[in-house]
Every structure is written in C-alpha cells, then in structure tokens.
C-alpha positions in Angstrom: 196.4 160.8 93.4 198.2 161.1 90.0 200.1 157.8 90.8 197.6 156.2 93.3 195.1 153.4 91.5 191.8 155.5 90.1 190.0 152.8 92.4 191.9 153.5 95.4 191.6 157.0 95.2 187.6 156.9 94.6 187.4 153.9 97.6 188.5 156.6 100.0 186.4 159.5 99.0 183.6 157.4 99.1 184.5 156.7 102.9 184.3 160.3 103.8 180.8 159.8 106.0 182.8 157.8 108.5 185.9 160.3 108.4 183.2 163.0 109.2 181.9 161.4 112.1 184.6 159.9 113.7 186.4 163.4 113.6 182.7 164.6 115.2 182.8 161.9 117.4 186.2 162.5 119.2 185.9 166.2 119.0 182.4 166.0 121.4 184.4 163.4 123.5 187.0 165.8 124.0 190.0 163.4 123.2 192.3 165.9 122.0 191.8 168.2 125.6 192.0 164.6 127.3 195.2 164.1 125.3 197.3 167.1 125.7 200.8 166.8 125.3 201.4 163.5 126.2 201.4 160.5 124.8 199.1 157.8 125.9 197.8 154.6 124.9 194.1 154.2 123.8 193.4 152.3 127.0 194.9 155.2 129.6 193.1 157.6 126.7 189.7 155.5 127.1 189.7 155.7 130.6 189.9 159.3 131.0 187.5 160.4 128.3 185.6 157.1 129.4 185.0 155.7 125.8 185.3 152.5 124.6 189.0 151.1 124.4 189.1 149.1 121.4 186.8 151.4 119.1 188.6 154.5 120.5 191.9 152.3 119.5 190.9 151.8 116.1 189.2 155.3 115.4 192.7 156.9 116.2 194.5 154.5 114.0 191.9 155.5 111.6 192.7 159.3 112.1 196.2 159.0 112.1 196.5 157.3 108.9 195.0 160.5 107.6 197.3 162.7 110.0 194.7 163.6 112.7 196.8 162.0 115.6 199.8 160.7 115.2 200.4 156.9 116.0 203.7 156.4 117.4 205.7 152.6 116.8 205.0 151.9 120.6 201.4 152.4 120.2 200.4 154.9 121.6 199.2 158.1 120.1 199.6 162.3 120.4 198.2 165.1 118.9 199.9 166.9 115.9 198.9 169.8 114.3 195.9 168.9 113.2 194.0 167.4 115.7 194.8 170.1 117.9 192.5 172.1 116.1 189.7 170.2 118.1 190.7 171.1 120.9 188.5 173.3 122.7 188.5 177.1 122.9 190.5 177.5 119.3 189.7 180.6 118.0 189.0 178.7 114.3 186.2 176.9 116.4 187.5 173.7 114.1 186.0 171.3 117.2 182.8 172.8 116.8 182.4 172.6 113.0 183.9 168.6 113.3 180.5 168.4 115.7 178.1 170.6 114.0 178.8 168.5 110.3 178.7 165.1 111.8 175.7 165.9 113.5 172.7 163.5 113.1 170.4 166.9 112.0 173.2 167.3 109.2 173.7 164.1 108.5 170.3 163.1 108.1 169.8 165.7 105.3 172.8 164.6 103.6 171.4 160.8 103.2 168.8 162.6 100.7 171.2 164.8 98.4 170.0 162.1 95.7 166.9 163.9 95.8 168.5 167.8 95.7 170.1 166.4 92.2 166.8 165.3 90.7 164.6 168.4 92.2 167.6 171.3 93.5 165.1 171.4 96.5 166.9 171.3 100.1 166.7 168.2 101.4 167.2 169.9 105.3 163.9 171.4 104.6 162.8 168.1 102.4 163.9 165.6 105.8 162.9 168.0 108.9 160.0 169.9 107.4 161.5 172.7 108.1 164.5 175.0 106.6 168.0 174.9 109.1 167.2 178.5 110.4 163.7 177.3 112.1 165.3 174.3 113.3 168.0 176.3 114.8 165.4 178.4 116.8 164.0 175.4 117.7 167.3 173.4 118.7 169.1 176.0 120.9 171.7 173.5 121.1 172.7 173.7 117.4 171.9 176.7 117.2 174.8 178.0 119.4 177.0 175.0 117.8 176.6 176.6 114.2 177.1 180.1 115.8 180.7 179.4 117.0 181.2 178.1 113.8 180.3 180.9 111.8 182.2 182.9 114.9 185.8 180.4 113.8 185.5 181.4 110.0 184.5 185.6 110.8 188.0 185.3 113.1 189.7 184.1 109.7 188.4 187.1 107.4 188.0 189.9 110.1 191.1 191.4 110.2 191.4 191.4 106.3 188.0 192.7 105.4 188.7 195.7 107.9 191.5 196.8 106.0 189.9 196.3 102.3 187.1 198.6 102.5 187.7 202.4 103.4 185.8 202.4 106.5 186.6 205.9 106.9 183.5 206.9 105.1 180.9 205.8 106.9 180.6 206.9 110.4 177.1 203.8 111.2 177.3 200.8 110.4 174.7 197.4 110.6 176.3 194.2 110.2 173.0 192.5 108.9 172.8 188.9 110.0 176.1 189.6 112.1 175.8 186.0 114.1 177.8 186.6 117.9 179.0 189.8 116.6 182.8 188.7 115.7 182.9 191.3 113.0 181.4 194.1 113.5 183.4 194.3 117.1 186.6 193.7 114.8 185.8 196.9 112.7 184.8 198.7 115.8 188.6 197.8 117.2 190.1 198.7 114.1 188.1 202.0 113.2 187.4 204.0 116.7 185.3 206.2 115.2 182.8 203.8 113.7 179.3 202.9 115.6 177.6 199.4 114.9 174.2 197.7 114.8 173.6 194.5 115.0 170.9 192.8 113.6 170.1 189.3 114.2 167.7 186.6 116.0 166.8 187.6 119.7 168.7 184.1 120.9 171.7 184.7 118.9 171.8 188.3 120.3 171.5 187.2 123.9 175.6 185.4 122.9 176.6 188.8 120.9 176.3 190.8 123.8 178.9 188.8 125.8 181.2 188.4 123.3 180.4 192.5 122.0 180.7 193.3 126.1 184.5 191.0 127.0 185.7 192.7 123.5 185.0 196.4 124.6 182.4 197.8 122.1 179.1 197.0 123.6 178.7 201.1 124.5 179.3 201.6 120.8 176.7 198.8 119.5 173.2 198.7 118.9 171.4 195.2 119.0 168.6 194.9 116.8 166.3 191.9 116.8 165.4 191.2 112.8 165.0 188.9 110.1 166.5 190.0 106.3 163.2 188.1 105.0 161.1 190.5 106.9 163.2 193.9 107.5 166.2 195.6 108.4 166.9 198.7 110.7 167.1 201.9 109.1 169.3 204.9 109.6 172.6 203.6 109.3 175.6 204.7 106.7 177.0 201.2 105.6 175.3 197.5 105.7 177.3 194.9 105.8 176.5 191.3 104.5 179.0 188.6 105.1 178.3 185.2 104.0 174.2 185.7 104.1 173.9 185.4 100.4 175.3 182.5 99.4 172.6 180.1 101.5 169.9 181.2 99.2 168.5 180.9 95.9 168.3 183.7 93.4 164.8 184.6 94.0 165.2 184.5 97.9 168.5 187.0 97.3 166.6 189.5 95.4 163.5 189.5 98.6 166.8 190.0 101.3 168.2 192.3 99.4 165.0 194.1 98.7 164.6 194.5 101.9 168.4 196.2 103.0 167.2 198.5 100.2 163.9 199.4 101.3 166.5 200.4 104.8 168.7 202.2 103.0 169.1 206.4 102.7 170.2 207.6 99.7 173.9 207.7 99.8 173.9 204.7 102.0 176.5 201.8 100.9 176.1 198.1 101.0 179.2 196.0 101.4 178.9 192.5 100.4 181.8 189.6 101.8 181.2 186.6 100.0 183.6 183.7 98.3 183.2 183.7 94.7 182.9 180.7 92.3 183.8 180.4 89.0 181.2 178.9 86.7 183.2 177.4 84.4 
C-alpha cells in the first residue's frame, strides 16, 4: 500500500462487503469440493455446482485477483492455497466461517454499525431484538454453523494451550462454555489423568458428545447443561474459559465471572485463554 494511490487502496477496503459474500457465496455452493484438482472453465464449473455461468465467471475472476482461485491464461480456473481452505471437512472450518460472516443474520447487523459508534449498543441485538446467543437457540442452523467455527479456531490453539499450563495440578476440570468440546478432549488426549466437564447449551451438547465420543474421552467427560449468566457446576479443580470473555461488556464479565466464583472451592484455579489487545 506504501506505493499504491491512498484512493486506490481506501476503494478496495471499502469493497470488502462484496469480497465477504462472494467468498460466502461460493463456499455454501461448494465450488472449491466441485473444483478439485482440476482445472475447469466456469461453464463446466457452473454446470456441476449448477450456478449461474456468467456470474460464477466473474465472481472467480473477482477472487482470483485477490488470490482465492487462480485464473489461468486459457481461462479457466483452479484452486490454490487459499481457496482450498473452503473446501469442506478442513479442520480450520475456514468454509464455515466464509458462510457464517456473509450470512444475511450477520450482515444485517453490520448495515447498522453506524449506530454501535454513536450509542456502543450491539446492533445484532439493536436489528433482531434479540442478542446472537438467543438467536442461535432459535436458528439451529446457525447455531451449528458458528459452532464449527469456534470448533476451526479451538483446533488452532489446542495443542498450544495444553502445553502452557501445568495441567498436572489439577486432576477435574470444566471447560465452561466449551462449544463441541474440541478442547477439553485435546487436554484429555494430552493429560490421561485429567477428567472434564463440559458445560454448555443442551443443543450444543447434543454435537459435543459425538465429537467427545469419535475422539475417545466421552467415559472421561461430564456434560453439563448451563448458562455462565445463570451458574456453573461445582466441584471441579480447574475452570477453563477460552474466548467467552471477550463477547461481553465489563459489567456483563464481572456477572460470568461472579458466577465461576460462586462454583469455585477454595484452592480451585481459573484459567483464562483469551487474545489480548493493546490499548494504545
């Protein structure tokens, strides 16, 4: 950008809604899976992933020239590294967030942020009446969308947060709005001696216990239907929090937190995994 016009650069972050949701767009149609390793026009493409030639022709060319796809001289077009990520089944679950961001729920919220600067009220809870958790018990649908992605960015830190704490200590732990349980199985893996709770909405439970049962750890796992703004199971050595806090306003912090306390024995540890921001 340093040698780009400042008017160029701006142009094309201000076209970022349509990057969002033709990435969204071609990730539900499943272009990438339809693609494979080959390389196809957009007219074979269109008719396998039956889509609309010319529009499917130009949202590639529109991808590519920000290297998702890559448009060959002849015309036609293959994955690279990038879009590859949307195909399905990826463990970073990059196909699911493409469709969870670019969906109309989402989207709709965004087209109010003007409103968020003037007031710092949410404008998902401003838009649907309703904040994104209730709409996610009511949507099942998104729900289980948002879920694998929460599921693609645990994958990323699991392995890493396993070895940073000294697990050794604790002998129970609660992963405490644990989504499918992706981490707290990782620690089990990693630490055989460990036994886990997991406390979370009765639908996203109902996933957990797959995922908790194909990975091997269901015997050693307790699943406990619970909200943070009501209460959280008690008895257990370690809590663990991993990107809860950070959706929530000071006040609304202090209420969750409040509440792991009010669970806690003394002698019990809380173990907080969040990204931090500078301020400056």
């Amino acid at each position: 950008e340093a040698v780009f016009p400042a008017e160029l650069a701006l142009f094309e972050k201000t076209t970022g809604m349509g990057m969002t949701h033709m990435i969204g767009a071609v990730a539900s149609s499943g272009i990438v899976d339809h693609l494979g390793d080959e390389r196809l026009t957009a007219t074979e493409l269109a008719h396998r992933a039956n889509v609309n030639v010319d529009i499917l022709h130009r949202t590639l060319r529109a991808l590519s020239s920000r290297n998702v796809f890559k448009l060959r001289k002849d015309g036609t077009f293959e994955n690279n590294r990038q879009s590859r990520l949307l195909a399905k089944g990826r463990l970073a679950r990059m196909r699911e967030w493409s469709m969870y961001f670019a969906s109309g729920s989402n989207s709709s919220a965004w087209t109010d942020f003007s409103r968020t600067l003037e007031s710092g009220s949410s404008a998902f809870d401003r838009v649907h009446g309703m904040t994104v958790w209730d709409w996610f018990a009511k949507y099942g649908d998104e729900e289980e969308l948002f879920a694998h992605v929460m599921m693609g960015l645990t994958t990323q830190d699991a392995a890493a947060i396993s070895k940073l704490y000294p697990f050794s200590e604790v002998t129970t732990l609660c992963d405490v709005g644990g989504g499918r349980g992706t981490l707290i199985s990782e620690l089990l893996l990693r630490h055989p001696h460990l036994k886990g709770g997991l406390a979370e909405a009765e639908g996203v439970l109902r996933i957990a216990r797959e995922l908790l049962s194909a990975r091997g750890v269901m015997d050693r796992t307790t699943l406990i239907p619970a909200s943070f703004f009501e209460s959280v199971p008690e008895g257990y050595d370690a809590y663990l929090m991993k990107n809860i806090l950070h959706d929530w306003d000071d006040d609304t912090c202090v209420k969750i937190l409040g509440n792991v306390r009010s669970a806690m024995s003394p002698g019990a540890k809380l173990i907080v995994c969040e990204t931090l921001l500078s301020t400056n």
